[in-house]
Steps between C-alpha positions, in 0.01 A plus 500: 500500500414719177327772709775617731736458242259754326516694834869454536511696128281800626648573806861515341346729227346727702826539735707580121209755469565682830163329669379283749309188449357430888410190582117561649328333711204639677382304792124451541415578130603198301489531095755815487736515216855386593711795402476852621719669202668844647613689243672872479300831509254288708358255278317217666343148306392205647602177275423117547668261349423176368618162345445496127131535370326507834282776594406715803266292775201672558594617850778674301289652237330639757801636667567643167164658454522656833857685445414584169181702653752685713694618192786226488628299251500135518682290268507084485839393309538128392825516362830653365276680191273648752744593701729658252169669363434611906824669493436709182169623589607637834826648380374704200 
């Protein structure tokens, strides 16, 4: 399956890059983004990831709406490009 190969890419990245990339799950509050990224000097993103072209559901827009209001940063990364570009924002 394209998207956890997509995963698969992040999660090795962010371990080169001295991070964490959490699988989350939060029970009782469906639509959360997949990926709690842990990063050094306490940086904290949450990503989903999709296959390919598709976009965020609306329960997960609204997810993303919601964390965003509380001052985090929510990214949606739909393959190796976004990914690669996911990794050179956060490390500047």
């Amino acid at each position: 399956m394209e998207e956890a190969r997509i995963e698969r890419r992040l999660k090795n990245k962010i371990k080169k890059m001295g991070g964490l990339a959490v699988k989350f799950t939060a029970p009782g509050m469906a639509g959360m983004p997949d990926r709690l990224i842990l990063l050094p000097e306490g940086k904290v993103y949450f990503v989903e990831l999709k296959k390919p072209g598709s976009k965020l559901e609306k329960l997960q827009q609204k997810r993303a709406r919601d964390l965003r209001k509380l001052g985090f940063e929510v990214y949606c990364l739909d393959s190796d490009q976004a990914v690669d570009n996911f990794i050179r924002e956060v490390f500047k």
